[in-house]
C-alpha positions as CSV (number, residue, x, y, z in Angstrom):
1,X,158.6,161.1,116.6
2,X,156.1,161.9,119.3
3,X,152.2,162.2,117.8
4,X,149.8,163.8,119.9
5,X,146.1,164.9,120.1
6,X,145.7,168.0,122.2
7,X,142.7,170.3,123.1
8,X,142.7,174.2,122.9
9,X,145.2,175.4,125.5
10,X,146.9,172.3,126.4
11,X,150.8,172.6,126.3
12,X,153.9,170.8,126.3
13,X,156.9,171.5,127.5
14,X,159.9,170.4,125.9
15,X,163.4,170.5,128.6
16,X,163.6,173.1,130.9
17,X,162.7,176.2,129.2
18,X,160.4,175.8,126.4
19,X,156.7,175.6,126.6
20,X,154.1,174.9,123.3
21,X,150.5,176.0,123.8
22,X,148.0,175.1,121.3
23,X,145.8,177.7,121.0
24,X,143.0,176.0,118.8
25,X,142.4,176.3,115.0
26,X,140.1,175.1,112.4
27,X,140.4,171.7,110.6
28,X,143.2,173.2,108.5
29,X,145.5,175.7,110.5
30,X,146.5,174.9,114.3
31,X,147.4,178.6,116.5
32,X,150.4,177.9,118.6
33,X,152.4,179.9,120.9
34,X,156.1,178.9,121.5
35,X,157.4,180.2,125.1
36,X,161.3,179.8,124.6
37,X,164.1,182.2,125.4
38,X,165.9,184.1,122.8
39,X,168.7,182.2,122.1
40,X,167.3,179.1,120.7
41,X,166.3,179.7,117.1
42,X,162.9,178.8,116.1
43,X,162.0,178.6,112.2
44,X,159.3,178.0,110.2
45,X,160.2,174.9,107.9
46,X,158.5,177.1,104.9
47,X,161.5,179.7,105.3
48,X,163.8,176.7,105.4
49,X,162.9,175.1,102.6
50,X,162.6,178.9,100.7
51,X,166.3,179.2,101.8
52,X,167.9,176.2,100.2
53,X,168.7,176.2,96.8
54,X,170.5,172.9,96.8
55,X,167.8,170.7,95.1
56,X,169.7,167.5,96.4
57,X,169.6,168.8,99.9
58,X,165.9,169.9,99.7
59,X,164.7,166.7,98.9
60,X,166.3,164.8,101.9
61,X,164.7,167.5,103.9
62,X,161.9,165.7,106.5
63,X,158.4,165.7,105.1
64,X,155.2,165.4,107.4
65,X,151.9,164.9,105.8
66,X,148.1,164.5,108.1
67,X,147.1,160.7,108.4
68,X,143.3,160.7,108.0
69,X,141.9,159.1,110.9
């Protein structure tokens, strides 16, 4: 797990093909744009957790929370 501070439209880029910008945000909600090609899948965890109804699987799904600095 890589944890990063970033300023308004710094990227990364992740292989050979794939580019995060940040955007900016407010304190609550960070705009990114993802620069990948169509055939790599990118998901919001929100629809993946909406889409299992396993309740054992959900809860080994990853959590993140913010770390107050």
């Amino acid at each position: 797990m890589l944890r990063l501070t970033v300023s308004p439209e710094e990227y990364l880029v992740i292989g050979d093909n794939v580019k995060v910008v940040f955007l900016g945000g407010t304190k609550n909600h960070m705009r990114i744009m993802i620069d990948a090609p169509k055939d790599i899948n990118i998901v919001r965890s929100t629809v993946l957790e909406a889409k299992e109804t396993d309740p054992v699987k959900r809860a080994k799904m990853p959590k993140y929370y913010r770390v107050e600095e």
